[in-house]
N, CA, C and O atoms as a MOPAC input file, in Angstrom:
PM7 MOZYME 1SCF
protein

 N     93.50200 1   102.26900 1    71.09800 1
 C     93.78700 1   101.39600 1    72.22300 1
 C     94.88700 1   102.02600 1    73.07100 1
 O     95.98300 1   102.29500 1    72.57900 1
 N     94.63500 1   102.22100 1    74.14300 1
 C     95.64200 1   102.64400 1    75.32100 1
 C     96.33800 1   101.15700 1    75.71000 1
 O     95.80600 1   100.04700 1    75.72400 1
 N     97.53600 1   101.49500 1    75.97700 1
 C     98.34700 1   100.85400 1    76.86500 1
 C     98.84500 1   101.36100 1    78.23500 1
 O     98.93600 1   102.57800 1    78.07300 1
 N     99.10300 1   101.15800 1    79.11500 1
 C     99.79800 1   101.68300 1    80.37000 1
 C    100.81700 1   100.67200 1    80.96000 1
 O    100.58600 1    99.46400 1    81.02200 1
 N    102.07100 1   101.31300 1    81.42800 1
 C    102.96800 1   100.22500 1    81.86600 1
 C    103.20000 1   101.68400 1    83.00900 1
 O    103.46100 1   102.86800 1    82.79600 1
 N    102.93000 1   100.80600 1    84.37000 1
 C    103.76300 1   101.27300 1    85.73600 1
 C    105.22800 1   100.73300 1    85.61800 1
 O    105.80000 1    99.81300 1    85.03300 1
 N    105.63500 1   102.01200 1    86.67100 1
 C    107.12000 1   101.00000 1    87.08200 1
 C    107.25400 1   102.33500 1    88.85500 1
 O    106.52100 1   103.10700 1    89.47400 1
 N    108.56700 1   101.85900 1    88.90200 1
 C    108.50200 1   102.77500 1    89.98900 1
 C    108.32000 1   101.84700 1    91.25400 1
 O    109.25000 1   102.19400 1    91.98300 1
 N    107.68800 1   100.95100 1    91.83700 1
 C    108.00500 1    99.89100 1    92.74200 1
 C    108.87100 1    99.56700 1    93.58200 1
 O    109.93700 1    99.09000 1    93.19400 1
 N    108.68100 1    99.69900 1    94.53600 1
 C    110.36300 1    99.01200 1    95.35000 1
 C    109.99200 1    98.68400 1    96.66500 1
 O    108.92800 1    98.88000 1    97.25200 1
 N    111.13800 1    98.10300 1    97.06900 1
 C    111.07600 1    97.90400 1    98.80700 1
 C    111.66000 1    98.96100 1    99.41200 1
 O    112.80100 1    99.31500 1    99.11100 1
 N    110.79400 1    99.68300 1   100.49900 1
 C    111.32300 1   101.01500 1   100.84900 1
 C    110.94300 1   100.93400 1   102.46400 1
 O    109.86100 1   100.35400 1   102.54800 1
 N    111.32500 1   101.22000 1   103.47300 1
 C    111.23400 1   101.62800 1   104.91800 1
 C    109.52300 1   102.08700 1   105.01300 1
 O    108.80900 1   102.63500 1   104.17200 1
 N    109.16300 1   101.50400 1   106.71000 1
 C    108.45600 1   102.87300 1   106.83600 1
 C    108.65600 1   103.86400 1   107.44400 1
 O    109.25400 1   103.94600 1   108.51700 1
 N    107.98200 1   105.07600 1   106.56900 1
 C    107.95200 1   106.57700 1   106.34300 1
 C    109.08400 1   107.24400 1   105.13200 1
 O    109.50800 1   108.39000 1   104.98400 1
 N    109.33900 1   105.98100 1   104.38000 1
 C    110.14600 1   106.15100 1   103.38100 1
 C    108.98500 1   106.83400 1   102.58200 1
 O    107.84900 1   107.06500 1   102.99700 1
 N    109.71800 1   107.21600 1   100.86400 1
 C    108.76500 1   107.63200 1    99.64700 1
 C    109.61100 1   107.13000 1    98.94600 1
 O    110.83100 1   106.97000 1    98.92600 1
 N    108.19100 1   106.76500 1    98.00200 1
 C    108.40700 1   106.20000 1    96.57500 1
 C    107.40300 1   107.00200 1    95.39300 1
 O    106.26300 1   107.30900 1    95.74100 1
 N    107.88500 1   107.33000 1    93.95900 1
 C    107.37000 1   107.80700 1    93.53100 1
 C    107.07000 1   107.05900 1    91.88000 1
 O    107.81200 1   107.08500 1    90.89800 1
 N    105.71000 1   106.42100 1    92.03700 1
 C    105.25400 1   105.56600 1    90.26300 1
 C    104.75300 1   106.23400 1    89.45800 1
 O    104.08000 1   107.24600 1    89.65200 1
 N    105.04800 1   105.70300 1    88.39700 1
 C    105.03500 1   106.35100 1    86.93600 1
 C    104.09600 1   105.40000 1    86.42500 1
 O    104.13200 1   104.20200 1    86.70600 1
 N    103.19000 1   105.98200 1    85.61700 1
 C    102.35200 1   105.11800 1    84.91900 1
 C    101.67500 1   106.25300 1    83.31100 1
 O    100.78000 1   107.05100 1    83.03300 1
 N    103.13200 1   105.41100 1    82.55200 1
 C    103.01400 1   105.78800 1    81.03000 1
 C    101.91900 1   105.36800 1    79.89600 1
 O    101.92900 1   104.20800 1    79.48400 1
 N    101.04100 1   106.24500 1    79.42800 1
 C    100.25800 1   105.68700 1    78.39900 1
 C    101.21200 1   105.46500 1    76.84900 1
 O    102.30500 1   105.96000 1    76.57500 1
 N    100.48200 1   104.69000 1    76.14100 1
 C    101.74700 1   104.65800 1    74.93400 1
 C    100.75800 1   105.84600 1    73.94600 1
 O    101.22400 1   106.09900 1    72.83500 1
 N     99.72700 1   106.39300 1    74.25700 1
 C     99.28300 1   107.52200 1    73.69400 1
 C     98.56700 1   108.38700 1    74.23300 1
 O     98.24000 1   108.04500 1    75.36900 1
 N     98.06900 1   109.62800 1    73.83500 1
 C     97.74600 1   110.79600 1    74.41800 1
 C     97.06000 1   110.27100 1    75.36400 1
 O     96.77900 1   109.08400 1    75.19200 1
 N     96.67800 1   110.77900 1    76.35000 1
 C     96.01300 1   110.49100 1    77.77600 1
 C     94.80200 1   111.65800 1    77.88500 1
 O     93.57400 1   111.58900 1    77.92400 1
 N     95.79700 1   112.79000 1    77.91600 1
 C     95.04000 1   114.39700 1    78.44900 1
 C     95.03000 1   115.04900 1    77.28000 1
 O     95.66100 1   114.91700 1    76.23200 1
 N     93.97900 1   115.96600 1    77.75200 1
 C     93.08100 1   115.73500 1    78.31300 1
 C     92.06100 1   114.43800 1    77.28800 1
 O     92.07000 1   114.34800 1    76.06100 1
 N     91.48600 1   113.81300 1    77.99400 1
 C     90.29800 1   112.87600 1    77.50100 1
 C     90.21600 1   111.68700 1    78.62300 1
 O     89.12900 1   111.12700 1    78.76900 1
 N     91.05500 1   111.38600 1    79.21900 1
 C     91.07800 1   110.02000 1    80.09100 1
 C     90.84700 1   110.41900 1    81.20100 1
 O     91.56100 1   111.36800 1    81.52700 1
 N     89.98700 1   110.02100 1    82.08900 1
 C     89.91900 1   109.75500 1    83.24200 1
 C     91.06900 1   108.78800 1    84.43300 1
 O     90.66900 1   107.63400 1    84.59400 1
 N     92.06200 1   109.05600 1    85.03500 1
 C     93.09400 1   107.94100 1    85.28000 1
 C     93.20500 1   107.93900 1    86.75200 1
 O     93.42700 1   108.92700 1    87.45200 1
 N     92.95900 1   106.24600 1    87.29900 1
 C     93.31500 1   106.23700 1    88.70900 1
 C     94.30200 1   105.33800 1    89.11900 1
 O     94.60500 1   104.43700 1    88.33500 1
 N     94.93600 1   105.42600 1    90.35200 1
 C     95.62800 1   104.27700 1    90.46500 1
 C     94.86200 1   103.32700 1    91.78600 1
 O     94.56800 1   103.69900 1    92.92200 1
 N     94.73800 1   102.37600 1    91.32200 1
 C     94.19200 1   101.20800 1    92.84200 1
 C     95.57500 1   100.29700 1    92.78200 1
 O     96.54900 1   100.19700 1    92.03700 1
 N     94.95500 1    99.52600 1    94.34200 1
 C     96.05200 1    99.16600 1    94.78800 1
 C     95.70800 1    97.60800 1    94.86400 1
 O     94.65000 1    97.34600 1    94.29100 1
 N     96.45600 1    96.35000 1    95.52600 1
 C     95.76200 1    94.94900 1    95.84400 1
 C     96.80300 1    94.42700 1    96.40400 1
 O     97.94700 1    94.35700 1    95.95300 1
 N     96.29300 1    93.96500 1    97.64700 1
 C     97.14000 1    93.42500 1    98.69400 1
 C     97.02800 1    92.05300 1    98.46600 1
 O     96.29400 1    91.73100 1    97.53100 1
 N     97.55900 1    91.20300 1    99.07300 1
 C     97.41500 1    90.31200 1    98.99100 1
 C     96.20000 1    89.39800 1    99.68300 1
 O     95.83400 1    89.83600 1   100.77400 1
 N     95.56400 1    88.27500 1    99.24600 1
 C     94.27100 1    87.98100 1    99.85800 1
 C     93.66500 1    89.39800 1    99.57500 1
 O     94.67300 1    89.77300 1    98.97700 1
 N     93.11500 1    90.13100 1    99.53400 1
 C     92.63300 1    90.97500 1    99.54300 1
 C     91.81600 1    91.68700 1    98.04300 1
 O     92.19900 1    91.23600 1    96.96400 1
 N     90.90400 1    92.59200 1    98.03700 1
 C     90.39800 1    93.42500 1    96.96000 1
 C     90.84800 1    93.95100 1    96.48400 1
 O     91.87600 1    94.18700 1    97.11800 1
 N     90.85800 1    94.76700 1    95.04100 1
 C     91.48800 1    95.63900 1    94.65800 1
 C     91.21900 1    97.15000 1    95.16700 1
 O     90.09200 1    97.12400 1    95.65900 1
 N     91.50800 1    97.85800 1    95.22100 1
 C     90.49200 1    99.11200 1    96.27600 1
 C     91.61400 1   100.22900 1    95.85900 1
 O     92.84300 1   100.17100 1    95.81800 1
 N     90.14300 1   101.86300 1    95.40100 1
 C     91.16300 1   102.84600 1    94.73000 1
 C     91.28000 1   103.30000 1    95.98300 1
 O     90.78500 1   103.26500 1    97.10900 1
 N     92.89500 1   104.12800 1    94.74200 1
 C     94.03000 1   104.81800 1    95.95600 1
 C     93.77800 1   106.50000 1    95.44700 1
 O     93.62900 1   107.48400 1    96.17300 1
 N     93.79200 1   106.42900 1    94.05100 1
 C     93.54600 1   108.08400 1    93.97400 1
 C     93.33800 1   107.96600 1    92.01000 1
 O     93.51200 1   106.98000 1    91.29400 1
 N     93.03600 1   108.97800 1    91.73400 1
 C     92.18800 1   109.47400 1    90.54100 1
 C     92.69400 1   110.78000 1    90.21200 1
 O     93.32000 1   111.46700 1    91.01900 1
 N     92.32600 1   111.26300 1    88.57600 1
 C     92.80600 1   112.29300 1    88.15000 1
 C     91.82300 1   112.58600 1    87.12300 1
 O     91.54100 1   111.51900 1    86.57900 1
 N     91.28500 1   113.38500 1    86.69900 1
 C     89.90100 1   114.05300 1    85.58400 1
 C     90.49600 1   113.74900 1    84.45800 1
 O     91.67200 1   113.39100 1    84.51000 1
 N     89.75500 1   113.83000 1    83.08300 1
 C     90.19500 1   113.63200 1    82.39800 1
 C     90.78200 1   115.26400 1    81.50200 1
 O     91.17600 1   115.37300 1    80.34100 1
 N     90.66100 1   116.16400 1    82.39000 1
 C     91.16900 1   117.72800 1    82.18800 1
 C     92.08800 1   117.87600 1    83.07800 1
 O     92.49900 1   119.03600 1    83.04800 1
 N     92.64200 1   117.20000 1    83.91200 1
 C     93.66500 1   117.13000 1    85.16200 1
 C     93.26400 1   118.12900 1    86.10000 1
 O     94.10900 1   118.49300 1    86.91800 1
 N     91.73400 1   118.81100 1    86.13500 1
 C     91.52700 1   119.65600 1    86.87200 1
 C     90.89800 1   119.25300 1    88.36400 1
 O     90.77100 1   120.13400 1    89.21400 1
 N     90.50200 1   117.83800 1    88.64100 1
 C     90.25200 1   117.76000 1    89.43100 1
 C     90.91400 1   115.99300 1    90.28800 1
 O     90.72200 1   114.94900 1    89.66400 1
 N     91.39000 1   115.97300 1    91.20500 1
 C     91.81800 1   114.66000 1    92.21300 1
 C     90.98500 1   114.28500 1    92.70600 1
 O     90.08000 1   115.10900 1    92.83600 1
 N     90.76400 1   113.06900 1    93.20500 1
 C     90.66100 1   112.20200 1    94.27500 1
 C     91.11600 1   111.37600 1    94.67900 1
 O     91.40000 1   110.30300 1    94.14800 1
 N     91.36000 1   111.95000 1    96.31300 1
 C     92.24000 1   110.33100 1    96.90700 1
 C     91.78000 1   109.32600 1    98.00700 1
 O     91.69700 1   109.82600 1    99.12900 1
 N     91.50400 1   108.16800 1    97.91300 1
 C     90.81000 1   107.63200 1    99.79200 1
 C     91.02600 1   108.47900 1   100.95600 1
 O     91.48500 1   109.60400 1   101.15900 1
 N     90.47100 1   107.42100 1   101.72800 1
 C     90.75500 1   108.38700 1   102.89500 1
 C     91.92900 1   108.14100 1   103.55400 1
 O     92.44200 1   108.81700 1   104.44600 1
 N     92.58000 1   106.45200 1   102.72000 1
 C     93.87700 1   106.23500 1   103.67200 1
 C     95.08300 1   106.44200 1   103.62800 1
 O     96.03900 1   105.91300 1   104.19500 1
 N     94.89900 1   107.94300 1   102.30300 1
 C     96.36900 1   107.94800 1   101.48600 1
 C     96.15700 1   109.76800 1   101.36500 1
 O     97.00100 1   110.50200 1   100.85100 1
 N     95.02100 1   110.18100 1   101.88200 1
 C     94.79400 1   111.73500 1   101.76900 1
 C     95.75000 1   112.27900 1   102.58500 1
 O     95.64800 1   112.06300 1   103.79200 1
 N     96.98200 1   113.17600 1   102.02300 1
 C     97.82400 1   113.85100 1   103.20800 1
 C     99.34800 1   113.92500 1   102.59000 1
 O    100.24500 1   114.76400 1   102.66800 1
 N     99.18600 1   112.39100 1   101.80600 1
 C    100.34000 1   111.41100 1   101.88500 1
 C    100.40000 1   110.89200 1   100.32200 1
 O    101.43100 1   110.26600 1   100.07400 1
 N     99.85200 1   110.98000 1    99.66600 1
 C     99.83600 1   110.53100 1    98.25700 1
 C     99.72900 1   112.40900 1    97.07100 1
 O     99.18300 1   113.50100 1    97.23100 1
 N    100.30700 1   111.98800 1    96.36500 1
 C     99.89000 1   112.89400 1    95.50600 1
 C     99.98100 1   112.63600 1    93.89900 1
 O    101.06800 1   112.33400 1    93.40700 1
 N     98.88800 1   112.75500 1    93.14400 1
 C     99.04100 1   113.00100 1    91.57800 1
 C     99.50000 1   113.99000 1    91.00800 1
 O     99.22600 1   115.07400 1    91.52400 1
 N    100.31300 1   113.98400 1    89.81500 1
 C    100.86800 1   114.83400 1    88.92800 1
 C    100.57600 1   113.89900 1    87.47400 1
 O    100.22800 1   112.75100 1    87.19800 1
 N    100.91700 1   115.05000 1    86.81500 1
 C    100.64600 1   114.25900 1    85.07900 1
 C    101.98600 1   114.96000 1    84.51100 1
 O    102.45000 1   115.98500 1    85.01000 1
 N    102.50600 1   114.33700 1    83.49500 1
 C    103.43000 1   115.23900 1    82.45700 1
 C    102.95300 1   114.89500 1    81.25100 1
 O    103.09900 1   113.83300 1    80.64600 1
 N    102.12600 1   116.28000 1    80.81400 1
 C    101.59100 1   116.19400 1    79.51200 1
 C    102.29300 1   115.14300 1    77.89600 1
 O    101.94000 1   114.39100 1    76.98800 1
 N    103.73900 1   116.00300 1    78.63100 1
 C    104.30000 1   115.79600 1    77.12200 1
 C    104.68400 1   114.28700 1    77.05400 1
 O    104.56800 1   113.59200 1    76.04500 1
 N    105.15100 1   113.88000 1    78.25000 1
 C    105.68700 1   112.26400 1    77.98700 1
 C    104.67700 1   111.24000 1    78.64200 1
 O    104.90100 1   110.18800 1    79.24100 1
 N    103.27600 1   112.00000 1    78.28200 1
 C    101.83300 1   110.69900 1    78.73600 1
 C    101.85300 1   109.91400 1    79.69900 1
 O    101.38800 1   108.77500 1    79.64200 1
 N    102.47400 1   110.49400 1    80.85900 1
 C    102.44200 1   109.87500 1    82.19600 1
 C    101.32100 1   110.41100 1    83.42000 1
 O    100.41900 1   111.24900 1    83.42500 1
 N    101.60500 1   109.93500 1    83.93300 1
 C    100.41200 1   110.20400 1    85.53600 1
 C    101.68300 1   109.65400 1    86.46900 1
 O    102.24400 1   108.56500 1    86.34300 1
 N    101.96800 1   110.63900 1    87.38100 1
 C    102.96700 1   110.46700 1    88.52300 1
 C    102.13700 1   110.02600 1    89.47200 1
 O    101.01800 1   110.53600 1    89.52600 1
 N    102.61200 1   108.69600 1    90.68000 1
 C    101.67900 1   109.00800 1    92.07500 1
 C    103.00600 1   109.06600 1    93.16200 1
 O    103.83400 1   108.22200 1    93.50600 1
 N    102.78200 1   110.44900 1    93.50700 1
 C    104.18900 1   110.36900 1    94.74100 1
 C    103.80100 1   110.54600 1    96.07400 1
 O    103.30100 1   111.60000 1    96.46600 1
 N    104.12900 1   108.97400 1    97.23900 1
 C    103.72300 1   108.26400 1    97.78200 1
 C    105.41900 1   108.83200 1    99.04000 1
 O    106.64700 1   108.81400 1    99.11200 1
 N    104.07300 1   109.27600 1    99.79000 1
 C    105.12300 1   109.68900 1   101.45200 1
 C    105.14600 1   109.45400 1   102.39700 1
 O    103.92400 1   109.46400 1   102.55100 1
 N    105.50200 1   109.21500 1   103.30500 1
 C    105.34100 1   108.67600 1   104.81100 1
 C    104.42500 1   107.15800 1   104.72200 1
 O    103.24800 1   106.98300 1   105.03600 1
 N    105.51300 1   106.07200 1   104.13000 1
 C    104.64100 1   105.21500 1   103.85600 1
 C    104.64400 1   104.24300 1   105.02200 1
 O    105.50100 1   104.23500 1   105.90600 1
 N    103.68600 1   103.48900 1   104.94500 1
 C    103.20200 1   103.02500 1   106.03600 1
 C    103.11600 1   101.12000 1   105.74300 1
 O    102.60100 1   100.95500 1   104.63700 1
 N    103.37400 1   100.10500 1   106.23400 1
 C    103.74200 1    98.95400 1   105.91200 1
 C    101.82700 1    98.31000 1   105.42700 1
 O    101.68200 1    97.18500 1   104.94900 1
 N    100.95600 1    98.98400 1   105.60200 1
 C     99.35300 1    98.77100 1   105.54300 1
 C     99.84100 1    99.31400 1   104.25600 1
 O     99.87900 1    98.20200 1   103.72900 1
 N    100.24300 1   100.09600 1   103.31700 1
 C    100.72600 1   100.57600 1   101.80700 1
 C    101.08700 1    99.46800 1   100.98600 1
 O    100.86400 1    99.54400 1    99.77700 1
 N    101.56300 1    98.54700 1   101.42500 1
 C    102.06300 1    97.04800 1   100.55000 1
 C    100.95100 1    96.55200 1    99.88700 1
 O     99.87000 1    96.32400 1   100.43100 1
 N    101.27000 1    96.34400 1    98.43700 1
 C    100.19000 1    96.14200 1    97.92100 1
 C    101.11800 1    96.49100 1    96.28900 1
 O    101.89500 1    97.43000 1    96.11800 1
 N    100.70500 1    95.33600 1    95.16500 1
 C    100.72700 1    95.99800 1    93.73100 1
 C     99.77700 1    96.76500 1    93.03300 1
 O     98.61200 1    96.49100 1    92.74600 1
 N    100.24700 1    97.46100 1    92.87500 1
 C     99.84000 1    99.43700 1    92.55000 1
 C     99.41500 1    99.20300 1    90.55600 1
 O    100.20900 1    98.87700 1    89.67300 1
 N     98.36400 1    99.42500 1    90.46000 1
 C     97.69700 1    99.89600 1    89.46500 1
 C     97.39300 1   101.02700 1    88.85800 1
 O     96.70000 1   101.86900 1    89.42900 1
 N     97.94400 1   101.23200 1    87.41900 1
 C     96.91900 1   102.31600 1    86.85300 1
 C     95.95100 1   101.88400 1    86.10000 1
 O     95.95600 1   100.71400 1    85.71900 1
 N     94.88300 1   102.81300 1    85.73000 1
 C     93.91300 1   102.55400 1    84.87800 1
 C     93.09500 1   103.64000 1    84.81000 1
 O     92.83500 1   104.50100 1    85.65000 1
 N     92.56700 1   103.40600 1    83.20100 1
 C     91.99000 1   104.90100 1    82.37000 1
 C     90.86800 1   104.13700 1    81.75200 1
 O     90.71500 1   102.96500 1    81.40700 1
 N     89.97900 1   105.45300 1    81.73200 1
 C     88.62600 1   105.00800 1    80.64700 1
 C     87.81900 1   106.71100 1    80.05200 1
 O     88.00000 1   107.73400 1    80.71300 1
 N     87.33400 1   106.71100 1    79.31100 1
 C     86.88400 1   108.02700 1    78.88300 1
 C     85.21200 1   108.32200 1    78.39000 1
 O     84.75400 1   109.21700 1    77.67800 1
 N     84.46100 1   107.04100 1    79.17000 1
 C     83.23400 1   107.22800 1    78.85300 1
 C     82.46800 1   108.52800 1    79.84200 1
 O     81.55500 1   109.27600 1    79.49400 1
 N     83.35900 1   108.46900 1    81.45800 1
 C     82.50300 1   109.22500 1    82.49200 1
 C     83.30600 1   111.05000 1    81.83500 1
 O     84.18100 1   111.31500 1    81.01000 1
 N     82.57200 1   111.75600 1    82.58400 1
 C     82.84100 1   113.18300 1    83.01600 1
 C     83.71900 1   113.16700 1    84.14500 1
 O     84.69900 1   113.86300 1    83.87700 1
 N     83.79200 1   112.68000 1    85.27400 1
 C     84.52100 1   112.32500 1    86.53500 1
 C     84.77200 1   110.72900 1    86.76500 1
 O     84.03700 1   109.75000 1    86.63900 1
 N     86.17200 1   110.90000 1    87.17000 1
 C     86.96600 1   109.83100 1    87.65600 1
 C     85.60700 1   108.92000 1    88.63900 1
 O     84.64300 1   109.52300 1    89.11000 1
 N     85.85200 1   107.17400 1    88.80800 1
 C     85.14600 1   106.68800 1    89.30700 1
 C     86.14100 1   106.30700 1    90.71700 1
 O     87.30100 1   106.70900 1    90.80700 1
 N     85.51600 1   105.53400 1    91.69200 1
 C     85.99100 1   104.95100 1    92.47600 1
 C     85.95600 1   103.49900 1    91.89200 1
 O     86.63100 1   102.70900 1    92.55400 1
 N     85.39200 1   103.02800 1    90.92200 1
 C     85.19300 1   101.95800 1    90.74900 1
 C     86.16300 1   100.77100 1    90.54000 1
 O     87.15100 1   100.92100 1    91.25900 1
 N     86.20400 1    99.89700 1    89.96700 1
 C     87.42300 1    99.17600 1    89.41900 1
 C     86.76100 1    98.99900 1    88.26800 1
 O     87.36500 1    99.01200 1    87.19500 1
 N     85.27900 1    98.79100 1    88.36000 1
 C     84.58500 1    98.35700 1    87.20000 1
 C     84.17200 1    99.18100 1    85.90500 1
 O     83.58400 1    98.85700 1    84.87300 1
 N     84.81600 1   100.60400 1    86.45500 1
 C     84.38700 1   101.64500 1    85.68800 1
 C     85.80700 1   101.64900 1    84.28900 1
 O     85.60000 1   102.24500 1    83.23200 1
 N     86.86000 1   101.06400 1    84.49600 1
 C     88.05400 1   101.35100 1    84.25000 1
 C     88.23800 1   100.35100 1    82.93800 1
 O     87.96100 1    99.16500 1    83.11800 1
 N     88.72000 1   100.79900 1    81.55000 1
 C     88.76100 1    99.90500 1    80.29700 1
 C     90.19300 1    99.40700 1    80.29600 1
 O     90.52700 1    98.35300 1    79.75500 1
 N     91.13300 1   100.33500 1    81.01900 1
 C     92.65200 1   100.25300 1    80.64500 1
 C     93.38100 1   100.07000 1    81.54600 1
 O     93.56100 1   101.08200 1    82.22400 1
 N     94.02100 1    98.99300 1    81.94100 1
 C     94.77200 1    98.29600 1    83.13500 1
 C     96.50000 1    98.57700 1    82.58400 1
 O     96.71300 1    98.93200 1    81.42500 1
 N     97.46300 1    98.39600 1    83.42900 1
 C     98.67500 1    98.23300 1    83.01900 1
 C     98.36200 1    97.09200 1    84.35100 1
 O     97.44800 1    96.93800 1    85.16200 1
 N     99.92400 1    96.28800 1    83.99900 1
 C    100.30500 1    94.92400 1    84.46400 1
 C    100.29400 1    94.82300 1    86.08300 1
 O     99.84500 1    93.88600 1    86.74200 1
 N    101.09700 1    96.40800 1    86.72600 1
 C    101.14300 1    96.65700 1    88.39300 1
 C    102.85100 1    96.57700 1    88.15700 1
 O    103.61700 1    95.99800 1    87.38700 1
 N    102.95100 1    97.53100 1    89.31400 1
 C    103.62700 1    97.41100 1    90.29900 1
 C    104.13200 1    97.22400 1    91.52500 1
 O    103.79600 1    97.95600 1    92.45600 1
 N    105.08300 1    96.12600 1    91.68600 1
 C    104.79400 1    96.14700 1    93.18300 1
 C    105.66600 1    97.15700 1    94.45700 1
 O    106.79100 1    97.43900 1    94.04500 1
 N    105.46900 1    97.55600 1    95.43300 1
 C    105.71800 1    98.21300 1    96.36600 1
 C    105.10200 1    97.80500 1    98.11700 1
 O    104.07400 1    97.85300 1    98.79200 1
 N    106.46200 1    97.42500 1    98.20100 1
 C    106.40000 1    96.85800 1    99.41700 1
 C    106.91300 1    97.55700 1   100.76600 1
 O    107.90200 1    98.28000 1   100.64000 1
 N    106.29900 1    97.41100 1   102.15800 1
 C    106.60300 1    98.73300 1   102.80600 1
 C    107.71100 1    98.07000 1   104.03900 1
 O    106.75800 1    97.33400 1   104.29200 1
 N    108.69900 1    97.67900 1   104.93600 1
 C    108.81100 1    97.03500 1   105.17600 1
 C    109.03300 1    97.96200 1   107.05100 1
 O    109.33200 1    99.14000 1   107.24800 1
 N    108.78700 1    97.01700 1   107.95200 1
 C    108.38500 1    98.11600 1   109.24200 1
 C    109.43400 1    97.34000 1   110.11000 1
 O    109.64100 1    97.67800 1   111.27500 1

């Protein structure tokens, strides 16, 4: 059983950066597939970006390509998402989540077995 706890959240300017952490409480990599989505309020949950379960390959939307980036640190079972030139449309509590049935990361929400709680990150303009 995976666990994941984000943190990393805050109220930040826009074109500020913020950078979330989202810790598994066990090995991750390679084997997990891990993305983070986001959920605004009223609104869907909708992914922000993805990582292979070999860390060899990303994906990010189209509304965070430029401006978002994944990293992993093997040793302390995290997935970094470091978040730049943010934009007040960015507000939203920030999700990770892992699953290891696919070969490639999904866009899905539905594809995903392992949720952590969120974080929130708010953009303020």
């Amino acid at each position: 059983q995976v666990q994941l706890v984000e943190s990393g959240g805050a109220l930040v300017q826009t074109g500020g950066s913020l950078i979330l952490s989202c810790k598994s409480s066990g090995h991750i990599f390679p084997g997990y597939n891990v993305a983070w989505f986001r959920q605004a309020p009223g609104k869907e949950r909708e992914f922000v970006a993805a990582i292979s379960r070999d860390g060899s390959r990303t994906d990010y939307s189209d509304s965070v390509t430029g401006r978002f980036t994944l990293s992993v640190d093997n040793a302390l079972n995290t997935v970094y998402l470091q978040m730049t030139s943010l934009k007040a449309e960015d507000t939203a509590v920030y999700y990770c989540a892992a699953e290891r049935r696919r070969l490639s990361p999904s866009r899905s929400v539905h594809e995903y077995d392992y949720w952590g709680q969120g974080t929130q990150v708010t953009v303020s303009s």
